[in-house]
C-alpha atoms as an extended CHARMM CRD file, in Angstrom:
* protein
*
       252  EXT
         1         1  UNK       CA             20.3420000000      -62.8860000000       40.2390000000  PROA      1               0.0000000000
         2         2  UNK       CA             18.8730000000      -65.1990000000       42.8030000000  PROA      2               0.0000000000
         3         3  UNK       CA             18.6220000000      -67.9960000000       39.7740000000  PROA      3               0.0000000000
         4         4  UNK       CA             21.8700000000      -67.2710000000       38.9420000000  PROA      4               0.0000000000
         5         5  UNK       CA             23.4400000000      -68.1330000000       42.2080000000  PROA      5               0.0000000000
         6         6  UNK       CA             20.6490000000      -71.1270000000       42.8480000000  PROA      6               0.0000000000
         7         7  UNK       CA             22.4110000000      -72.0710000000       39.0980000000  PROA      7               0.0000000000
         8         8  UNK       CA             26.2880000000      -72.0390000000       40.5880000000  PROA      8               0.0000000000
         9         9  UNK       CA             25.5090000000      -73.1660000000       43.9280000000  PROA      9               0.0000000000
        10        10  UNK       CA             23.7370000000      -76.6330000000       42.5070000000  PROA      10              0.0000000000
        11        11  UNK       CA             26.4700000000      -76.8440000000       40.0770000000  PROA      11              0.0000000000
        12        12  UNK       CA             29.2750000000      -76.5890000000       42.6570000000  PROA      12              0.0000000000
        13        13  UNK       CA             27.4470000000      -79.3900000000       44.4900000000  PROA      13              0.0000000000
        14        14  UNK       CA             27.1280000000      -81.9740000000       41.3790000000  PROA      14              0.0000000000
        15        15  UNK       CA             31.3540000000      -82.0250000000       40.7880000000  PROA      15              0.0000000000
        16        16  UNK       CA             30.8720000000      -84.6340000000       44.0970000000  PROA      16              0.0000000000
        17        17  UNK       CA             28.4790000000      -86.8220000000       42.9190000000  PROA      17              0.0000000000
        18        18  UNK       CA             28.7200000000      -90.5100000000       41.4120000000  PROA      18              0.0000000000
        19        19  UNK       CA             26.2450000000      -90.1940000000       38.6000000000  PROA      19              0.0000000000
        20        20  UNK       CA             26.0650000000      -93.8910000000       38.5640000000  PROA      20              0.0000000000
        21        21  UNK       CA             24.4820000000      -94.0550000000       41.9670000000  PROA      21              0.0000000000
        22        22  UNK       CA             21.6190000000      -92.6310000000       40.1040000000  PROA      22              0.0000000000
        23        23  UNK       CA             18.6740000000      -94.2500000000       38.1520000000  PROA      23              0.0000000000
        24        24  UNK       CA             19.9100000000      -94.3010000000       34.3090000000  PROA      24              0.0000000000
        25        25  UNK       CA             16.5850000000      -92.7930000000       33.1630000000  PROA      25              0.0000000000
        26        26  UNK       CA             16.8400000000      -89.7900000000       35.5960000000  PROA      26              0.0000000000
        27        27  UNK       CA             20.5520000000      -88.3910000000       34.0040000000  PROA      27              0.0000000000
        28        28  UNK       CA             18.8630000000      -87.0220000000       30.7560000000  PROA      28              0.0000000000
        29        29  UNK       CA             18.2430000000      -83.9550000000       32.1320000000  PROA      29              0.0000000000
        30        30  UNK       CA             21.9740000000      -83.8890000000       34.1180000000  PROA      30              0.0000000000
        31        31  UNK       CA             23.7770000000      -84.5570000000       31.1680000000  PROA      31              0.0000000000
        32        32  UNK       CA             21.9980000000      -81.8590000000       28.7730000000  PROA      32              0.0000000000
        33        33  UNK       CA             22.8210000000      -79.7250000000       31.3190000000  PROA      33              0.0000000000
        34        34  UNK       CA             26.4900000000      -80.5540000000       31.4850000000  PROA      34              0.0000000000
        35        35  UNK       CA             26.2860000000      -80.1310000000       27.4410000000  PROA      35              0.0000000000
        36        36  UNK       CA             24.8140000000      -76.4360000000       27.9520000000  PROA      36              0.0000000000
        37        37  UNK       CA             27.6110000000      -75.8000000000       30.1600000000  PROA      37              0.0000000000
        38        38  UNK       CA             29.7700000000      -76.8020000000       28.0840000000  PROA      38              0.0000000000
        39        39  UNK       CA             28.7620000000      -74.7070000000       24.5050000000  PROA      39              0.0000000000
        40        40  UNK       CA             28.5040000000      -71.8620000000       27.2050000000  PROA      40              0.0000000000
        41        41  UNK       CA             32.5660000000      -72.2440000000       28.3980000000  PROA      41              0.0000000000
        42        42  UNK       CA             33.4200000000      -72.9190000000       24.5340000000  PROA      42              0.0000000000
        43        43  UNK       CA             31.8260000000      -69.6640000000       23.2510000000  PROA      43              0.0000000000
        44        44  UNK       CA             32.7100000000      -67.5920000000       26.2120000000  PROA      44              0.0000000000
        45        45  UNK       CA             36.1080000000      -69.1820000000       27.1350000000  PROA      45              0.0000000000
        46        46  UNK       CA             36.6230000000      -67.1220000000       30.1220000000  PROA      46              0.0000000000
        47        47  UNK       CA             33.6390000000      -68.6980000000       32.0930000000  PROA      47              0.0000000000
        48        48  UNK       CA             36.2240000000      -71.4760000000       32.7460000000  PROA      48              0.0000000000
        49        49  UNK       CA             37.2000000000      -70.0670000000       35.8030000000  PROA      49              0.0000000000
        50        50  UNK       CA             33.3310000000      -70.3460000000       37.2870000000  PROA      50              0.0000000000
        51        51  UNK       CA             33.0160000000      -73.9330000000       35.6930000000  PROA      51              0.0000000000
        52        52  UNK       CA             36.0450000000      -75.6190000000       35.0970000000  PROA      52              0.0000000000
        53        53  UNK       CA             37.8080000000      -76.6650000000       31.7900000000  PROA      53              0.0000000000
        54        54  UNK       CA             36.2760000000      -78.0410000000       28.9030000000  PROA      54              0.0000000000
        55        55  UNK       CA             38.3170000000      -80.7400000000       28.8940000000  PROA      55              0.0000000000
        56        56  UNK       CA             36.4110000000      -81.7360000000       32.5180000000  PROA      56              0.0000000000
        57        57  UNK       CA             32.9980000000      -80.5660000000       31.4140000000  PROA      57              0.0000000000
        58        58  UNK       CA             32.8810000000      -82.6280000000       28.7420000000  PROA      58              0.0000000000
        59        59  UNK       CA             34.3270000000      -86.0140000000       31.2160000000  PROA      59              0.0000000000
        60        60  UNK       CA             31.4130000000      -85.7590000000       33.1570000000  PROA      60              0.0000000000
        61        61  UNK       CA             29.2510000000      -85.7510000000       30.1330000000  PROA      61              0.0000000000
        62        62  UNK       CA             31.0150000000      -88.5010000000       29.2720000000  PROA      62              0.0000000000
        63        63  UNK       CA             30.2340000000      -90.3540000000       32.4940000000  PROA      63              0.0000000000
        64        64  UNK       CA             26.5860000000      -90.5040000000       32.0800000000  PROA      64              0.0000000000
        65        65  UNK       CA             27.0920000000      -91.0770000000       27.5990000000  PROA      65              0.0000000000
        66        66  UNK       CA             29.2320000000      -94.0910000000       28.4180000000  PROA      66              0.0000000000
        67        67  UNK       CA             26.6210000000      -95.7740000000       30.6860000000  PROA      67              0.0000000000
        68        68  UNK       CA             24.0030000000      -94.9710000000       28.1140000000  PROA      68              0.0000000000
        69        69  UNK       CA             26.4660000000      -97.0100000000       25.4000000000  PROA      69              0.0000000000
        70        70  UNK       CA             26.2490000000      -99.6590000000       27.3370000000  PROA      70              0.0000000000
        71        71  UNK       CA             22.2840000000      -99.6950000000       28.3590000000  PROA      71              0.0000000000
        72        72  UNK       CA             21.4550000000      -98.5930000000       24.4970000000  PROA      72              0.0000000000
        73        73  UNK       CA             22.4340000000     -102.2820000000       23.5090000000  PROA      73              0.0000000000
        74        74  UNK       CA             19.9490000000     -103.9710000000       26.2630000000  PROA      74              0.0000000000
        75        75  UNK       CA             17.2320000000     -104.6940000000       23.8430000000  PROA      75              0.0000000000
        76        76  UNK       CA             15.1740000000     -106.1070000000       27.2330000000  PROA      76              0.0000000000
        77        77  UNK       CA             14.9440000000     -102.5820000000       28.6060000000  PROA      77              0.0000000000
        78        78  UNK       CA             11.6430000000     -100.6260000000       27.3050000000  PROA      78              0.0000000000
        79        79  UNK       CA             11.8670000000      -98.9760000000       23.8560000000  PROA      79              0.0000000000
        80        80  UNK       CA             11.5060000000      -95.5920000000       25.7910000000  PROA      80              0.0000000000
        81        81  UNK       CA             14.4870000000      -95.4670000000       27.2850000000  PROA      81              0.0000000000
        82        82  UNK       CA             16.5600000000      -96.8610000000       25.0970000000  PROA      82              0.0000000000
        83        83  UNK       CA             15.2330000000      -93.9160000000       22.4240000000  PROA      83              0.0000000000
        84        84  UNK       CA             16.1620000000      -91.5920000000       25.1000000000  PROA      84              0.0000000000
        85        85  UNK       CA             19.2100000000      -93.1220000000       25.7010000000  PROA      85              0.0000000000
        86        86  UNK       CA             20.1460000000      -93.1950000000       22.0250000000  PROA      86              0.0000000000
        87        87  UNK       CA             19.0230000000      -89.8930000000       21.2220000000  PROA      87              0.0000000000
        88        88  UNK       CA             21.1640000000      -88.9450000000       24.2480000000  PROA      88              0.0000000000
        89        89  UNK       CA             24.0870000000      -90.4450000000       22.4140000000  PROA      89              0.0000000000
        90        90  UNK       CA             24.0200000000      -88.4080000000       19.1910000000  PROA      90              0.0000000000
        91        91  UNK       CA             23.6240000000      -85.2700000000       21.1370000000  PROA      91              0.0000000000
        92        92  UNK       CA             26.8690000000      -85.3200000000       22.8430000000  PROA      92              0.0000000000
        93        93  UNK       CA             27.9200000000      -86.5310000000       19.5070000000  PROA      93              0.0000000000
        94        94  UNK       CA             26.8100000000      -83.0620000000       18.0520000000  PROA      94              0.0000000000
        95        95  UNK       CA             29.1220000000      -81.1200000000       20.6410000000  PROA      95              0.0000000000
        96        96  UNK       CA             31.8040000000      -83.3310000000       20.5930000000  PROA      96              0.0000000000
        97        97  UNK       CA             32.8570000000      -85.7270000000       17.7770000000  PROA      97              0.0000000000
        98        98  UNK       CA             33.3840000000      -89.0890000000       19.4610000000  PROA      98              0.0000000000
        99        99  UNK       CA             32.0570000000      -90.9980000000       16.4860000000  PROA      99              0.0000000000
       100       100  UNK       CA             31.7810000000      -93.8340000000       18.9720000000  PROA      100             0.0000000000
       101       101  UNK       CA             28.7810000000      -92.8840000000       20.0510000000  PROA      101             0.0000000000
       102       102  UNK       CA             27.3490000000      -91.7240000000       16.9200000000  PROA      102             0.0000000000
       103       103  UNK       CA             27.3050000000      -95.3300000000       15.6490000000  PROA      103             0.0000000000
       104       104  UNK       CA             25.9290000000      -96.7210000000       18.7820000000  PROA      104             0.0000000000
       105       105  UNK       CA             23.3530000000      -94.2170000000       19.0290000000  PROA      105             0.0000000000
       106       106  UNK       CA             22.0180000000      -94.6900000000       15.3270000000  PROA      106             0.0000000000
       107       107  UNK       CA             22.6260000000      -98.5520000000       15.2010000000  PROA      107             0.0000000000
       108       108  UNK       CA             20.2670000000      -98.8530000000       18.6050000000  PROA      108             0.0000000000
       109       109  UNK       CA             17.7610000000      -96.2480000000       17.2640000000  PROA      109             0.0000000000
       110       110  UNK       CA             17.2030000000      -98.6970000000       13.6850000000  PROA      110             0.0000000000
       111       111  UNK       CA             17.1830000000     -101.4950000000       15.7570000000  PROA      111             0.0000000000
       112       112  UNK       CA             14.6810000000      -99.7770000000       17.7880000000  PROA      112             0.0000000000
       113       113  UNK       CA             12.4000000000      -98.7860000000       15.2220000000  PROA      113             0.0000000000
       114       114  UNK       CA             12.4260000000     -101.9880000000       12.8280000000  PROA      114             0.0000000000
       115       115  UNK       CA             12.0090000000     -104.5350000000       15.0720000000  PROA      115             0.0000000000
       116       116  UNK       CA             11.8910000000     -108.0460000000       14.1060000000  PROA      116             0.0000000000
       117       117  UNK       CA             13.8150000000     -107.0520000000       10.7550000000  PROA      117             0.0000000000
       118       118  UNK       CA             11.0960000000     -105.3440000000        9.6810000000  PROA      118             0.0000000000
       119       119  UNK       CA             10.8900000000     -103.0890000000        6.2140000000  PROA      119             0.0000000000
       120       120  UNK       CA              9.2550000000     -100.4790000000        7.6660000000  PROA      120             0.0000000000
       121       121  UNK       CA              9.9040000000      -98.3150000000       10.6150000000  PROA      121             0.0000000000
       122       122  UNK       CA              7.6600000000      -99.2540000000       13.5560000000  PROA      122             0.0000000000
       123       123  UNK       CA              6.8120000000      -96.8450000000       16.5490000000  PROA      123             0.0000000000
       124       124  UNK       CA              7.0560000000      -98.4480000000       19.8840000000  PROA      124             0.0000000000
       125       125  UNK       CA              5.5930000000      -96.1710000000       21.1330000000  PROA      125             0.0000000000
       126       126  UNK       CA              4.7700000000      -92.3200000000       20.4970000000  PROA      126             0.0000000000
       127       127  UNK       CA              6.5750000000      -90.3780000000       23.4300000000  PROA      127             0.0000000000
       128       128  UNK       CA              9.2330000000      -87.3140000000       23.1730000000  PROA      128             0.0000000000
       129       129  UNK       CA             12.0770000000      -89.6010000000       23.2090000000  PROA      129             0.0000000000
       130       130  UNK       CA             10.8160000000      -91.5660000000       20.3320000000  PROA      130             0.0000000000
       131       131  UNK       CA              9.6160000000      -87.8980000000       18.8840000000  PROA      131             0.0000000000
       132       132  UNK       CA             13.4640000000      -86.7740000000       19.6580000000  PROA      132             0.0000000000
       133       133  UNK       CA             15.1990000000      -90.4990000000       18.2780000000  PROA      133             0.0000000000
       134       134  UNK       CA             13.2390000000      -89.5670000000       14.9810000000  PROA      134             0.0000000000
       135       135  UNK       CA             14.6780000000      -86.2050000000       14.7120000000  PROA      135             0.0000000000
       136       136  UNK       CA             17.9880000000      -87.0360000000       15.5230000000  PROA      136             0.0000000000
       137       137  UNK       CA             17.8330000000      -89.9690000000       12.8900000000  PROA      137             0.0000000000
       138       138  UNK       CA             16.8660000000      -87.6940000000       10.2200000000  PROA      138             0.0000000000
       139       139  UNK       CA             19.3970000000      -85.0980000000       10.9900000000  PROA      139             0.0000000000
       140       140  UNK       CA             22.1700000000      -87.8570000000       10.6080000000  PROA      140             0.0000000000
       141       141  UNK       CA             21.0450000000      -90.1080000000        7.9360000000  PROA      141             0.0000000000
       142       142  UNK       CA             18.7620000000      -87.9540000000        5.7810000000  PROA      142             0.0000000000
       143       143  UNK       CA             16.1120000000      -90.3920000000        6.3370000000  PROA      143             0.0000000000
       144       144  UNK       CA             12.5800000000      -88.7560000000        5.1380000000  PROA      144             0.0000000000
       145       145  UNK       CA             10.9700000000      -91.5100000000        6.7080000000  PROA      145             0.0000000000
       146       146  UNK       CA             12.2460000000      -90.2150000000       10.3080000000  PROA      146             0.0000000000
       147       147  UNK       CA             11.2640000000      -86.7080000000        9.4780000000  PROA      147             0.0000000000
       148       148  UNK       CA              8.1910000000      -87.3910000000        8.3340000000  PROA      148             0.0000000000
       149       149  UNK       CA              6.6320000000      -90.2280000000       11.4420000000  PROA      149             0.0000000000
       150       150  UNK       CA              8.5460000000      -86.9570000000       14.1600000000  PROA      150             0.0000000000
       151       151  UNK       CA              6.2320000000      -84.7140000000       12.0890000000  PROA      151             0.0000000000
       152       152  UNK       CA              3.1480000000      -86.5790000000       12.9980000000  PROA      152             0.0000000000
       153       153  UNK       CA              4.0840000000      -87.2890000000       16.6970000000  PROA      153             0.0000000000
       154       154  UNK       CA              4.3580000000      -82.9040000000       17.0010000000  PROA      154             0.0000000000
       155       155  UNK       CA              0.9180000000      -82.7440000000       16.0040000000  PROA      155             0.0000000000
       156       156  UNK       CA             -0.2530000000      -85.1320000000       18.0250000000  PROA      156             0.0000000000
       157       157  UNK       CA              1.7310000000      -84.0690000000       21.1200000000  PROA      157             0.0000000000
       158       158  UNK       CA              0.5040000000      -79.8990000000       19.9580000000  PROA      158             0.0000000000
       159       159  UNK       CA             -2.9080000000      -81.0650000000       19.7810000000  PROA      159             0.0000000000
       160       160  UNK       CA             -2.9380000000      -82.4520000000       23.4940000000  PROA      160             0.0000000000
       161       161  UNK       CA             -1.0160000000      -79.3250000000       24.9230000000  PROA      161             0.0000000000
       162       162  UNK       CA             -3.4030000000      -76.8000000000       24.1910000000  PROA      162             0.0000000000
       163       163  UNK       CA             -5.3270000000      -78.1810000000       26.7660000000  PROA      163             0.0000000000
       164       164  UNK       CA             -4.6040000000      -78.3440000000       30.3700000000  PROA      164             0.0000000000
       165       165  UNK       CA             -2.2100000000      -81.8480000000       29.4810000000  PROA      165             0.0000000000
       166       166  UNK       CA              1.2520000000      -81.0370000000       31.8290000000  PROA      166             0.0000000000
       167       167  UNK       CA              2.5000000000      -84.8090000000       31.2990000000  PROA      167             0.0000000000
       168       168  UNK       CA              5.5260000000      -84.8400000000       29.8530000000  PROA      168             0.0000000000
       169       169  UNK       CA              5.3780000000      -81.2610000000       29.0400000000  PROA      169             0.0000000000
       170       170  UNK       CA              9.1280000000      -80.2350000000       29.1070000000  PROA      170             0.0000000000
       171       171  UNK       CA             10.0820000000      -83.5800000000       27.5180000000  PROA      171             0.0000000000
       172       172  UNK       CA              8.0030000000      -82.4840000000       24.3920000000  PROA      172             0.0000000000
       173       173  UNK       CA              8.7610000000      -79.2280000000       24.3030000000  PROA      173             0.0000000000
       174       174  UNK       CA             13.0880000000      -80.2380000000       23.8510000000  PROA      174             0.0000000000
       175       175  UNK       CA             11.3570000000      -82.4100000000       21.0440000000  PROA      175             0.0000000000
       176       176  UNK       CA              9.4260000000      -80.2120000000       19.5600000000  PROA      176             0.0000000000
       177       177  UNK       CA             11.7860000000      -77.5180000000       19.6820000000  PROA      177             0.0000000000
       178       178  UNK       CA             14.2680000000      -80.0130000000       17.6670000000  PROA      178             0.0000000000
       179       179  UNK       CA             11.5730000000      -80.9330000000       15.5710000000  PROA      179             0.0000000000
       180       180  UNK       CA             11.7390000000      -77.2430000000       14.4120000000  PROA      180             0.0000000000
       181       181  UNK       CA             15.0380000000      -76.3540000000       13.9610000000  PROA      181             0.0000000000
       182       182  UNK       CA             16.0400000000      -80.0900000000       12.4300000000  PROA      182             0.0000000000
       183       183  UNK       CA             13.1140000000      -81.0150000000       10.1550000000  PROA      183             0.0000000000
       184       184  UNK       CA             10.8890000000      -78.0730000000        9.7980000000  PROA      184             0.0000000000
       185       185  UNK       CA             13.4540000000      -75.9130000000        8.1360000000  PROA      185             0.0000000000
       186       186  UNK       CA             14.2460000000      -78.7880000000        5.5570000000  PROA      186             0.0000000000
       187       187  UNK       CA             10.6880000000      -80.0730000000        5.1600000000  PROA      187             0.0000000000
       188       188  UNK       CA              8.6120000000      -78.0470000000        5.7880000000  PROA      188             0.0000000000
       189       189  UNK       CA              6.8890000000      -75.3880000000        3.5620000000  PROA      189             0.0000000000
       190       190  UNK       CA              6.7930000000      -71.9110000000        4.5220000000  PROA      190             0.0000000000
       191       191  UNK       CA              3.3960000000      -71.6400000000        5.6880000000  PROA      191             0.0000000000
       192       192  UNK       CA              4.0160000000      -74.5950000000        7.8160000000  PROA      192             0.0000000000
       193       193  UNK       CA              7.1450000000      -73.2170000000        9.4960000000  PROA      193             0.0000000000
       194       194  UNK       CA              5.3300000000      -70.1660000000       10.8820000000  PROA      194             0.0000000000
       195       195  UNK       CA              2.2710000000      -72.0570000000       11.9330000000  PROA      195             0.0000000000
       196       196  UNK       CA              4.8410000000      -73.9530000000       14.0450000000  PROA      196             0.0000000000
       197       197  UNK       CA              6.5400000000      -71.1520000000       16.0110000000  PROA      197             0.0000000000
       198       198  UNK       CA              3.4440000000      -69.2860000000       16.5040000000  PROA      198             0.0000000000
       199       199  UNK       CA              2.4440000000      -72.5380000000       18.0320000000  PROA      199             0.0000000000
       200       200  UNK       CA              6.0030000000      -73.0560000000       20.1090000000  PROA      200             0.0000000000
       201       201  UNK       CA              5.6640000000      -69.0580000000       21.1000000000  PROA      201             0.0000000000
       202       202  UNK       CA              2.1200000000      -70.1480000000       22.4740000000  PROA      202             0.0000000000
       203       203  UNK       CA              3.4800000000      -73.1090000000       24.6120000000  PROA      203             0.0000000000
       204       204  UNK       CA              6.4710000000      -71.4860000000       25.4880000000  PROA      204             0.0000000000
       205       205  UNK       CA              4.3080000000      -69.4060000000       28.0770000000  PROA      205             0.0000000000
       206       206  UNK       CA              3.1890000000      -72.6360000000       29.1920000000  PROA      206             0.0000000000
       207       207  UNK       CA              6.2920000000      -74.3780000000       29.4990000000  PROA      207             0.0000000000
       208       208  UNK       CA              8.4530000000      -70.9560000000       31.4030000000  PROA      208             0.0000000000
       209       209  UNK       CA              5.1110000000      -71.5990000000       34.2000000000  PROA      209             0.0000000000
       210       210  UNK       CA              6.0410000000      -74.8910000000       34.8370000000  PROA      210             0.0000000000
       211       211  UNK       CA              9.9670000000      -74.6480000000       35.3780000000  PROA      211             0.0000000000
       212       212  UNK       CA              8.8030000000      -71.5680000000       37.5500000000  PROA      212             0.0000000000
       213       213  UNK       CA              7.2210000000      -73.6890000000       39.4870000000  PROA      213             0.0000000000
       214       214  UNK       CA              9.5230000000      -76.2460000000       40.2060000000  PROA      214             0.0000000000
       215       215  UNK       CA             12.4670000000      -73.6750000000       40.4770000000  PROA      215             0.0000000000
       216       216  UNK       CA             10.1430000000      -72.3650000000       42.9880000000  PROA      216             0.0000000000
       217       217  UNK       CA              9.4650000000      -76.0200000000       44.8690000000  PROA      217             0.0000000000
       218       218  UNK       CA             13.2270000000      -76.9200000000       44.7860000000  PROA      218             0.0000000000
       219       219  UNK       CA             14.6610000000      -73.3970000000       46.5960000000  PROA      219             0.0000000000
       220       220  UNK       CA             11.4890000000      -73.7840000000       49.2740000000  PROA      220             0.0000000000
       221       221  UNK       CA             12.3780000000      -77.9530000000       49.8810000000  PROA      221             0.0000000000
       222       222  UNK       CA             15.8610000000      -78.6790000000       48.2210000000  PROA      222             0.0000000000
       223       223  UNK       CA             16.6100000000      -81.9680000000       47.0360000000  PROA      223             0.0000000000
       224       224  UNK       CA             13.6680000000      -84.0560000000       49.9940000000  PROA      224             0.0000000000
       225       225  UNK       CA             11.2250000000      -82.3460000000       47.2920000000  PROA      225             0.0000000000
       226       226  UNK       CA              9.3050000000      -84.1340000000       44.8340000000  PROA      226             0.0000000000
       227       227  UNK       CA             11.3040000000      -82.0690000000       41.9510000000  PROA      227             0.0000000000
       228       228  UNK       CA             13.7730000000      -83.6690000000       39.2440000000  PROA      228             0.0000000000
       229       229  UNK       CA             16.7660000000      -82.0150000000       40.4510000000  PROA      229             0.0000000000
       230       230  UNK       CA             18.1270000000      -82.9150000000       37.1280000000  PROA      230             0.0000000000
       231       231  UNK       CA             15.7880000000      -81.1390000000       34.6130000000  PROA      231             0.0000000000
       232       232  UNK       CA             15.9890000000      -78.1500000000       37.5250000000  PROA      232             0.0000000000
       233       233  UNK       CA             19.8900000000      -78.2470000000       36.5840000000  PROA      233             0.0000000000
       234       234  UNK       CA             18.6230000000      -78.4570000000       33.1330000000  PROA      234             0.0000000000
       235       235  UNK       CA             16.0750000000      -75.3210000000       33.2090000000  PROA      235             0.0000000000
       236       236  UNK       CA             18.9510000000      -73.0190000000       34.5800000000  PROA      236             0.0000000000
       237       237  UNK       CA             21.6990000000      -73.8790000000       32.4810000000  PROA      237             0.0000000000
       238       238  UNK       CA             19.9400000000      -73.3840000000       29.6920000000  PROA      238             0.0000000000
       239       239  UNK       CA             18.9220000000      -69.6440000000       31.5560000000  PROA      239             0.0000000000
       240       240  UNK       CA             22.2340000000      -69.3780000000       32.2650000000  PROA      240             0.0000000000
       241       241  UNK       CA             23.5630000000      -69.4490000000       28.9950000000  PROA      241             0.0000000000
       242       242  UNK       CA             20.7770000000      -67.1020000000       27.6710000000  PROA      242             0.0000000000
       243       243  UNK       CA             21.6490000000      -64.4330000000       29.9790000000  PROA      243             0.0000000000
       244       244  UNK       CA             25.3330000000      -64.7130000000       28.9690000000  PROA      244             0.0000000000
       245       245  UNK       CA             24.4070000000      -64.2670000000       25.6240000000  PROA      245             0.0000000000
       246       246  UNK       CA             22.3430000000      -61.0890000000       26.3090000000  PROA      246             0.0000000000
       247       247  UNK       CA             25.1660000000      -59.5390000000       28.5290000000  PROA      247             0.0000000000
       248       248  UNK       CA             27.8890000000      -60.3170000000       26.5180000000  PROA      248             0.0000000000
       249       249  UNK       CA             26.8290000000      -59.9780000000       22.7550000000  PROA      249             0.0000000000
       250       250  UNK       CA             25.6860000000      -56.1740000000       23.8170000000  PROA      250             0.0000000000
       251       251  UNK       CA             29.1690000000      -55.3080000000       25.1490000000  PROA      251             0.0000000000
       252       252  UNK       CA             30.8540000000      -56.5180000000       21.1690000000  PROA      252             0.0000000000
């Protein structure tokens, strides 16, 4: 209950602010929560009256998607944002069918990853946003290629997790987790797939630790703390939305 109201109360609070008085590469993690938000008001229809219509859900998604068509194209800004901001782009793409940002999303992600007209896709550089641009790329052009180089960057990224590695931990786990349900159940061979969610069932302990923590660190210091407000916002929509599952799918 306590996240539940911590959940409400921070959302109440974001419908005044000007996303674009925020760092670009900081909104990720607000606008994946606005996208939780708003599959959680679709399927449940009457949580409109805690969050609003889709209709307005969806605009402020839009806010931070339209920046990110506009920053995608800056081929001067480091190849890891612009993956994330790509990537970005064909997930609100997935919820909502502005084909707008489909285009722009997979046209910077190829430009991205052949540079200098190049044959052969190139890796930048091997973070979760490349990992997630990959995945996202393969789910929208077929491309084997894509599936197969996001393959390779989850085994990398699983091999360093098993030790005490937190970098980047929650980034890779959203790209790992994609990697799974994307690739793995096209690609994959059957052995494979259940090596991989006994390995995802192993980090997930891992992973629920650390948004504990800074779920913990934000309600003891609010928004003067060290935390990314945004991936909290993140961590408890996502919550959110699987505790209306549980308490609604056992009253059908």
């Amino acid at each position: 209950m306590m996240e539940k109201g911590l959940f409400y109360d921070l959302y109440d609070r974001l419908r005044e602010v000007n996303f674009r008085s925020y760092s670009p590469d900081k909104l990720s993690a607000y606008l994946h929560g606005y996208l939780t938000v708003y599959t959680m008001v679709r399927i449940y229809p009457w949580l409109e009256a805690e969050f609003g219509v889709l209709y307005d859900i969806h605009e402020r998604a839009k806010e931070i998607a339209r920046w990110y068509e506009v920053l995608v194209q800056k081929k001067e800004l480091p190849a890891n944002f612009r993956a994330g901001y790509a990537a970005d782009l064909m997930d609100v793409y997935q919820l909502y069918s502005d084909l707008d940002f489909l285009e722009k999303g997979v046209d910077a992600a190829y430009d991205i990853l052949t540079p200098w007209g190049s044959q052969k896709l190139v890796l930048p550089c091997r973070t979760s946003n490349i990992c997630r641009l990959l995945c996202n790329c393969y789910y929208f052009t077929g491309d084997a290629e894509c599936g197969e180089l996001a393959g390779k960057l989850v085994t990398e990224a699983l091999g360093y997790t098993r030790g005490n590695h937190r970098d980047d931990l929650l980034g890779w786990w959203d790209a790992i987790c994609l990697y799974d349900n994307v690739v793995g159940l096209m690609e994959l061979p059957v052995e494979e797939q259940e090596r991989l969610k006994e390995e995802r069932v192993r980090l997930a302990v891992r992973v629920r630790q650390v948004e504990d923590d800074m779920i913990e660190q934000f309600v003891r210091m609010g928004e003067v703390s060290s935390v990314d407000v945004g991936l909290v916002f993140y961590i408890l929509a996502k919550r959110e939305f699987v505790a209306c599952n549980t308490k609604y799918e056992k009253k059908e």
